[in-house]
ZAPA-255430 format. One record per residue (C-alpha): x, y, z. Coordinates in steps of 0.1 Angstrom, whole numbers. Each point is the difference from the previous one (the first is absolute). Example, Ala and Ser with C-alpha at 12.3 -4.5 7.8 and 13.67 -1.06 7.14 Angstrom:
> 123	-45	78
> 14	34	-7
//
This chain:
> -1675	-782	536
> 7	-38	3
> -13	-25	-23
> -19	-22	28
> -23	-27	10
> -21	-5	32
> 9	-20	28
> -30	-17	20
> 0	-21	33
> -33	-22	-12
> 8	-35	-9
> -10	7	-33
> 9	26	-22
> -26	19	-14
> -7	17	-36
> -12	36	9
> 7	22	-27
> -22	26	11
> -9	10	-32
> -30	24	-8
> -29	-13	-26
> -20	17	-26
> -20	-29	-10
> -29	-20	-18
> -31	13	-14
> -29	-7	22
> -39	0	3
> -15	29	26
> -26	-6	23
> -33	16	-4
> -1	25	20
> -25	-3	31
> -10	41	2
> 12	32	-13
> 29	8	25
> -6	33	-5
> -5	34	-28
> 16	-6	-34
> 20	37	0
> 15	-12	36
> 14	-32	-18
> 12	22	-26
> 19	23	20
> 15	-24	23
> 15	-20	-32
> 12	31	-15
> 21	9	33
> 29	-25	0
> 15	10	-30
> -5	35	2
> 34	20	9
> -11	24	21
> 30	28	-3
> -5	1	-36
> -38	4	3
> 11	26	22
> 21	19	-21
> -19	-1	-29
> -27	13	17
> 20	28	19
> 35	5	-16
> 12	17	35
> -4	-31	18
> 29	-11	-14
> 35	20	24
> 40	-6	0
> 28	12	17
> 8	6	-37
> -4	-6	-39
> -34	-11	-17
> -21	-19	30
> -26	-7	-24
> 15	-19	-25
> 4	-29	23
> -37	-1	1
> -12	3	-37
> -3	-36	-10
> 27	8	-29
> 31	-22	0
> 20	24	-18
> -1	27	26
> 15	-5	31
> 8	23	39
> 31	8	-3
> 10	19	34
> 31	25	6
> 32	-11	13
> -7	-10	32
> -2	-30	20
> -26	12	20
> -24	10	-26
> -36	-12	6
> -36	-2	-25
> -31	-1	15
> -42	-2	-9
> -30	11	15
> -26	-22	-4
> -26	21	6
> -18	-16	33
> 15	-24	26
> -4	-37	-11
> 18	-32	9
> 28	-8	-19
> 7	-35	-14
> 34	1	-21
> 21	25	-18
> 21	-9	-32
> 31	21	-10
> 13	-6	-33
> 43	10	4
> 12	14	-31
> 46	4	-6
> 6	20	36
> -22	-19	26
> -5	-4	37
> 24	-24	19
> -14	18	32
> -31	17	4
> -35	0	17
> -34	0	-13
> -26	20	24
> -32	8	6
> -15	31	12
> -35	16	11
> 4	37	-3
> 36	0	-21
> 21	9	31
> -2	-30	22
> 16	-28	-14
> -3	-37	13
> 25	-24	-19
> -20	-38	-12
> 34	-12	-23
> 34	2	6
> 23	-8	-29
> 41	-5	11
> 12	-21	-30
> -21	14	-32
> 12	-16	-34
> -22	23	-24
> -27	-14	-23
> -33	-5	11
> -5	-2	35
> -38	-11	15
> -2	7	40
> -34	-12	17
> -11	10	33
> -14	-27	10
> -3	-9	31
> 11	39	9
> -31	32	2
> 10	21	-20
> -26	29	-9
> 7	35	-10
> -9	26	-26
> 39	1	-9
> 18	-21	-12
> 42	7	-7
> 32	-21	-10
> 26	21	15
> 38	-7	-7
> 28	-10	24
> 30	-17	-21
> 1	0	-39
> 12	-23	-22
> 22	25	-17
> 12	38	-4
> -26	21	-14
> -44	5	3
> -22	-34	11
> -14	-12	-27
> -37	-13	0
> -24	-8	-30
> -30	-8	21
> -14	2	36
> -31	-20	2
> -19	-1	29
> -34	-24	5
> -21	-1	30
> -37	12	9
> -28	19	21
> -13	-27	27
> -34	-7	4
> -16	19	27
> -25	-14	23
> -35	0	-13
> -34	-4	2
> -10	-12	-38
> 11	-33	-8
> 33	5	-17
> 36	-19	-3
> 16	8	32
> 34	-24	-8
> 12	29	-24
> 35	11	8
> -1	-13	36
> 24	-19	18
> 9	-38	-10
> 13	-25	15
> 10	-37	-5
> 26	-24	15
> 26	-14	-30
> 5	15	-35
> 17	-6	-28
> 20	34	-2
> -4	40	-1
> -17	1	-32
> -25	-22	10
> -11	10	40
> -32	0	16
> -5	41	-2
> -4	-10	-40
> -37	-14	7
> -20	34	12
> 19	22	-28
> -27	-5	-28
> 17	-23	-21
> -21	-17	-22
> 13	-5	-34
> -22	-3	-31
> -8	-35	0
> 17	-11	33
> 33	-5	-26
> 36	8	3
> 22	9	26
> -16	31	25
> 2	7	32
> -6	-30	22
> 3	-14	28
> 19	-38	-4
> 5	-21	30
> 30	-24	3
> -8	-37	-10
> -19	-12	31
> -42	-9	0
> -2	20	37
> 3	36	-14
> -19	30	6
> -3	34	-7
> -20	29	23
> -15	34	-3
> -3	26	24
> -33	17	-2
> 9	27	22
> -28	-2	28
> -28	-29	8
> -19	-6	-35
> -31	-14	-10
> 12	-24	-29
> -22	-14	-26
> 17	-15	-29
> 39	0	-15
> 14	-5	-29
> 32	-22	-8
> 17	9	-32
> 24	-28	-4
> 29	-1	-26
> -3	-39	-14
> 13	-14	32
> -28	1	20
> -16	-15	30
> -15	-32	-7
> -12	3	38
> 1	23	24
> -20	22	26
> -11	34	6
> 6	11	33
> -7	32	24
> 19	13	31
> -3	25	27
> 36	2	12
> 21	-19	-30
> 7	-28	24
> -37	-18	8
> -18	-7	-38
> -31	-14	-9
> -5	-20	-30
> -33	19	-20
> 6	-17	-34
> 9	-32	-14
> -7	-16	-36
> -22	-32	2
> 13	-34	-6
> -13	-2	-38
> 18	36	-6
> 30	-13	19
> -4	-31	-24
> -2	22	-32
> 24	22	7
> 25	-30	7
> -9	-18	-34
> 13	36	-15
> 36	-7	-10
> 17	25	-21
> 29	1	-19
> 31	25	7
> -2	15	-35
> -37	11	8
> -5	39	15
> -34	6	10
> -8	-1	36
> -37	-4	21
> -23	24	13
> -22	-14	32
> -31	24	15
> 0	-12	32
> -39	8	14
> 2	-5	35
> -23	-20	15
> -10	30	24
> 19	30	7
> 27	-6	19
> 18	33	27
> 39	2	7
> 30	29	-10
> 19	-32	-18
> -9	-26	-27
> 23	-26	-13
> 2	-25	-27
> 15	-31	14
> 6	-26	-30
> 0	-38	10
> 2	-13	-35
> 28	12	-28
> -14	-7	-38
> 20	-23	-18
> 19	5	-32
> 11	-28	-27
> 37	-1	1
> -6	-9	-27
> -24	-30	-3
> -11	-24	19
> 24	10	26
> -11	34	20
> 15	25	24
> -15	27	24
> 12	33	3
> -1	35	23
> -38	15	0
> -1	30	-20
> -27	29	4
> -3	30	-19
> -26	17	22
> -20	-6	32
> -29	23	3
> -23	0	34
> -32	16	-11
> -24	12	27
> -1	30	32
> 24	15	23
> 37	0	1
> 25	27	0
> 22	20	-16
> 23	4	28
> 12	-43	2
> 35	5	-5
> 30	-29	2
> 19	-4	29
> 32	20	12
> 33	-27	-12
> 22	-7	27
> 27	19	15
> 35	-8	12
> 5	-15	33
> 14	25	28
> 23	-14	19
> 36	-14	6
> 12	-31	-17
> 6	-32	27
> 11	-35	-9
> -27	-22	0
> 15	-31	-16
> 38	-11	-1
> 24	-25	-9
> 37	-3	0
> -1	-35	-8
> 25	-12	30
> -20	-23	15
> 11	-39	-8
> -23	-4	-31
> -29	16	-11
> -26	19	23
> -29	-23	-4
> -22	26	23
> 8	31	-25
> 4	-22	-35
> -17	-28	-18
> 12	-22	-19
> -18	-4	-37
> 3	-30	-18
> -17	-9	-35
> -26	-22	-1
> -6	6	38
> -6	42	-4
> 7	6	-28
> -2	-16	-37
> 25	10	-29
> 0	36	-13
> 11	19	-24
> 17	-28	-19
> 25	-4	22
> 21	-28	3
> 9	-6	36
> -22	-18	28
> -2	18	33
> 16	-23	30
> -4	2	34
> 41	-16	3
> 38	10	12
> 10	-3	-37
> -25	27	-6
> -8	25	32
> 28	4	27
> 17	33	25
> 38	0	2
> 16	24	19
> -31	24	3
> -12	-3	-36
> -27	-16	-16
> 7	-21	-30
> -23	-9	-31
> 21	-27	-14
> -9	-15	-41
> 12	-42	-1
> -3	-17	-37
> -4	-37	-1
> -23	-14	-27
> -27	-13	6
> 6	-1	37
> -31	16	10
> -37	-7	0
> -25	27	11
> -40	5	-14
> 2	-33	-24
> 31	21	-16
> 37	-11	-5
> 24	27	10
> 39	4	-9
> 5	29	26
> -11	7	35
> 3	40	18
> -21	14	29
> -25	24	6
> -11	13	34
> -23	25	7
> -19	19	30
> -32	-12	-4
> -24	-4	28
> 30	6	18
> 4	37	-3
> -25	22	-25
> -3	33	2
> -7	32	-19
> 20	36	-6
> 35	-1	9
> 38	2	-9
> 12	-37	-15
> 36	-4	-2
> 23	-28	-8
> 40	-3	-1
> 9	-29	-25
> 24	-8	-25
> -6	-21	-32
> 9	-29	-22
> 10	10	-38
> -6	-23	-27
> -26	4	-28
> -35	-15	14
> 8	2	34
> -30	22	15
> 0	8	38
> -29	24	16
> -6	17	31
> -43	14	-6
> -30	-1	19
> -35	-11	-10
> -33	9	11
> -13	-24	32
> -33	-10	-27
> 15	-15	-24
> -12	-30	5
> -35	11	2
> -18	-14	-33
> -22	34	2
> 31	24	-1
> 33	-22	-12
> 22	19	-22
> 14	27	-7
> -33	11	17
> 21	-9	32
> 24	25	-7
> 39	-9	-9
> 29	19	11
> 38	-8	-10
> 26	15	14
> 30	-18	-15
> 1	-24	-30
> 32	-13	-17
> -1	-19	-29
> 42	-9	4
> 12	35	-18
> 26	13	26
> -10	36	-11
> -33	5	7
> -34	-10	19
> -37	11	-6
> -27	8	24
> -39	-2	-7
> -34	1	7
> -26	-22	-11
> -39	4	4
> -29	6	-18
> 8	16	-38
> 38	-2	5
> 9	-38	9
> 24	-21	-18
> 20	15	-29
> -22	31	7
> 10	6	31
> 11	36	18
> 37	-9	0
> 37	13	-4
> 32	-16	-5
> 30	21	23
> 38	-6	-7
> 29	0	29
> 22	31	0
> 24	-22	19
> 3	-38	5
> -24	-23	-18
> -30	-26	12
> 25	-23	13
> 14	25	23
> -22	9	33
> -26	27	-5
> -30	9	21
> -35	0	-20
> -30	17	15
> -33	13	-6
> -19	28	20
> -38	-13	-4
> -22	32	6
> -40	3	0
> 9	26	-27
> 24	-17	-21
> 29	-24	-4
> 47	10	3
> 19	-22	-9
> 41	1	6
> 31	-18	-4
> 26	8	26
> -23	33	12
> 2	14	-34
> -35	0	-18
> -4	-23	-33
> -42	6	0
> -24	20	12
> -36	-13	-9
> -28	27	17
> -37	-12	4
> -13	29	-19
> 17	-7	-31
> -8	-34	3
> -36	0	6
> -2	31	-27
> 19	-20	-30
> 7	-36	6
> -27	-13	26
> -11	-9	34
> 23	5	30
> -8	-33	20
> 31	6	26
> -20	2	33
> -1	-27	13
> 21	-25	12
> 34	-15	-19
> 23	-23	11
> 39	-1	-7
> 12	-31	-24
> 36	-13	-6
> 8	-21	-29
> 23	-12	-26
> -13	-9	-32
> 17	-14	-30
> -11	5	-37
> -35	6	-8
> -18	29	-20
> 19	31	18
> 37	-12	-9
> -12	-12	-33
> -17	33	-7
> 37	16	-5
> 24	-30	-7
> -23	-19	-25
> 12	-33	8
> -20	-28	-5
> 22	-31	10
> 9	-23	18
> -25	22	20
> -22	28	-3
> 22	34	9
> 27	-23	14
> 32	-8	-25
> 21	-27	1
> 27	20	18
> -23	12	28
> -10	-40	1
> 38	-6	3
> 5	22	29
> -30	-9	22
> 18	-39	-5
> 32	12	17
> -18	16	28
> 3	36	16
> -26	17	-19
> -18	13	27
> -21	36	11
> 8	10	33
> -13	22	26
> 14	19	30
> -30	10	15
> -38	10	-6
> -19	32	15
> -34	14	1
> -5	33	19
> -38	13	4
> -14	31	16
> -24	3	27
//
């Protein structure tokens, strides 16, 4: 995977290192009622850590099955033992649970011979078996797979093998699997959020989704790092339970890590789309809470009995924050983070067992058409299909880059049916955004031109080499530029980068726990010709995951499932628009050449050739194809 660095369209770059935060020791607020009996909290705090399959087998030896060798030494809590299986590729381990309970992650710790293929299933009668995670490019060690935002819910639960990683029996020291018994509707006040459906809009990764709050995760002392939920670093986020069935609600309970709401409300809803606000703190707790500023080295988080005011009816409640807390960074300067909450319990009557998350989207049926098309042979650029970005007009300066984007001849023209991104040098020529520039390029992109979601995305083009020189062809998500989403909670998608090697390219995606340097990425090599020769770059955009190819042969193949289960959310549908650009230096180049001057990524020698002229990316033509 490329060393990288976000690119943004705002006019100012942002710092969002979505980090997460386990943070600050904090004072609780007194708790306005008993939520509800003392051995339901216990057993509701004891659940998230439990691993079921072991509990299983320790409880029932023949719970533990294999296609061959010792199933139940994966499940015995001993890291010297380990499931080795026979010599097959095919060989599979399984549990049975004992009952049929949602599940909310399975671990699988690889020992020498692991899985670079195989599928981990779930099962309600041990015959029947539904896939949830789908693993094509295993690596070993210690693999976590969440199932958020799938439903999975069985008794059974199996990894079964496709490819190994070598001759000779899987090996598997441990096969954890964590999850629990919903809370069926009732008639006795009870805590009807357990193990039921959660939803929220952005998060800071896998680790930390929104399914995390109704799996009775309360740490001793609201300290360290449990299951969580943690929101990207925005004041409008929430996070939702589904009760099941209309409920009569009376109270909740927020267990929040040390980022907590300083403000926020409590809301109901009878169809998740129309909610109605039930709970808010008053102005003077609003006030006190606000005054609270922690420091990142402190751990202890906040526990808030919310009594409602009366009892309020709806199948989902929500916390929607409106205030982050603040942190000293360090002092007397602060910063805000993500909200994190360990648990959110919705005590009262009602609900069901049966609320179960929604059905992920398929794969269009269909034939591919072109919906969007440009062979560049009109006399200059086509101003109804393209526009034009310029810094300090669109866009600010990024990445620490060091050209200015110019709407100019020297910069953007078509010759002879291709587009061409042309670099000029001439110091201190240029003046864009209070900023002196020594090199213009261009940038156009589709948007509000032509956005659009799902679809093939190709690209013939052919490159400039020099060390620094970085042209794109990638797409971002239309709501970027919405302060309440912004990214990577847009959604990033490269198809091509080039940081001037002749022998290679990298593709990517960006979003929500794998932006920037962390990104989902590859780097692919030519088997013939190099960048500067022509070569078409595509991607093939699904509802269900992401192909990227160079010349029709496939460089990445990024699925939602694995994704969503190891990395973090999928936030790919909705609409992107296509961007063109040549950059030069910045933190990308600089990442591998380590040059530092006369410019940031950019050596003198680069410098030298952008002077004589010639260095630029051109373009042959730009397709998108859609179905329907």
């Amino acid at each position: 995977m490329p060393a990288r660095t976000r690119r943004t369209p705002h006019r100012r770059a942002l710092t969002l290192a979505l980090a997460t935060l386990s943070a600050a020791s904090l004072l609780a607020v007194p708790a306005l009622a008993d939520p509800g009996p003392r051995a339901a909290r216990r057993a509701a705090a004891a659940a998230w850590d439990t691993d079921l399959a072991a509990e299983a087998v320790a409880a029932n030896p023949g719970a533990a099955s294999a296609s061959g060798g010792t199933a139940a030494d994966a499940f015995d809590g001993d890291d010297g033992t380990s499931w080795t299986s026979e010599d097959s590729a095919t060989a599979w381990l399984s549990v049975d649970l004992g009952s049929r309970l949602r599940i909310d992650r399975v671990v699988l710790d690889w020992g020498a011979t692991y899985g670079k293929k195989y599928v981990v299933e779930v099962s309600g009668d041990g015959t029947d078996w539904q896939p949830f995670y789908t693993e094509d490019q295993g690596n070993g060690d210690t693999v976590t797979a969440q199932t958020y935002p799938q439903e999975v819910r069985g008794r059974y639960v199996r990894v079964r093998g496709v490819e190994r990683s070598a001759a000779g029996g899987y090996v598997l020291a441990s096969f954890k699997v964590y999850g629990g018994d919903p809370a069926p509707a009732s008639t006795s006040r009870t805590n009807l959020a357990l193990h039921h459906p959660a939803y929220g809009d952005l998060y800071q990764g896998a680790g930390a989704n929104p399914s995390f709050v109704t799996d009775g995760g309360i740490p001793a002392g609201l300290t360290g790092d449990a299951t969580r939920w943690a929101s990207d670093w925005n004041a409008d986020r929430w996070v939702a339970v589904d009760l099941g069935a209309s409920s009569t609600i009376d109270s909740v309970d927020l267990y929040w890590e040390s980022a907590f709401a300083v403000d926020y409300e409590i809301q109901v809803s009878d169809d998740k789309q129309n909610w109605r606000t039930v709970y808010q703190p008053s102005a003077d707790e609003v006030a006190a809470r606000r005054a609270d500023i922690g420091t990142p080295g402190q751990s202890a988080g906040k526990h808030d009995t919310v009594q409602l005011p009366e009892p309020a009816t709806g199948r989902y409640v929500r916390m929607l924050g409106k205030e982050r807390r603040s942190f000293y960074n360090p002092a007397p300067a602060t910063a805000q983070f993500g909200y994190s909450l360990y648990e959110f319990q919705v005590w009262g009557t009602g609900g069901s067992a049966d609320a179960a998350y929604p059905a992920l989207p398929a794969d269009q049926g269909g034939d591919y058409r072109t919906t969007f098309f440009d062979d560049f042979d009109s006399d200059g650029l086509d101003r109804s299909k393209w526009r034009v970005v310029r810094t300090g007009t669109e866009m600010g300066p990024v990445n620490g880059e060091s050209q200015a984007y110019v709407d100019s001849p020297d910069a953007l023209s078509t010759r002879d049916g291709v587009l061409q991104l042309k670099a000029k040098y001439c110091q201190g020529c240029t003046e864009a955004d209070g900023t002196t520039y020594d090199f213009t390029s261009a940038r156009i992109d589709t948007n509000t031109k032509f956005d659009f979601t799902y679809g093939k995305v190709s690209a013939r083009m052919r490159l400039p080499v020099g060390e620094g020189f970085w042209p794109a062809f990638w797409m971002l998500g239309s709501d970027v530029d919405d302060p309440k989403v912004s990214w990577p909670g847009s959604g990033e998608t490269d198809i091509m980068e080039n940081i001037g090697y002749n022998d290679w390219t990298s593709s990517a995606l960006h979003g929500p726990g794998y932006s920037a340097d962390g990104n989902i990425g590859a780097r692919q090599t030519y088997p013939d010709g190099g960048a500067d020769q022509w070569h078409t770059y595509a991607v093939e955009w699904k509802p269900t995951g992401m192909t990227f190819s160079v010349d029709d042969r496939v460089v990445q193949e990024t699925s939602r499932n694995t994704m969503e289960s190891t990395r973090g959310q999928w936030v790919f549908d909705h609409n992107q628009y296509v961007i063109l650009n040549l950059a030069l230096g910045g933190a990308y180049p600089a990442g591998w050449n380590k040059v530092t001057s006369p410019y940031w990524g950019l050596p003198q020698s680069s410098v030298d050739k952008i002077a004589q002229g010639g260095v630029q990316a051109d373009i042959d033509w730009v397709r998108v194809e859609q179905k329907g």
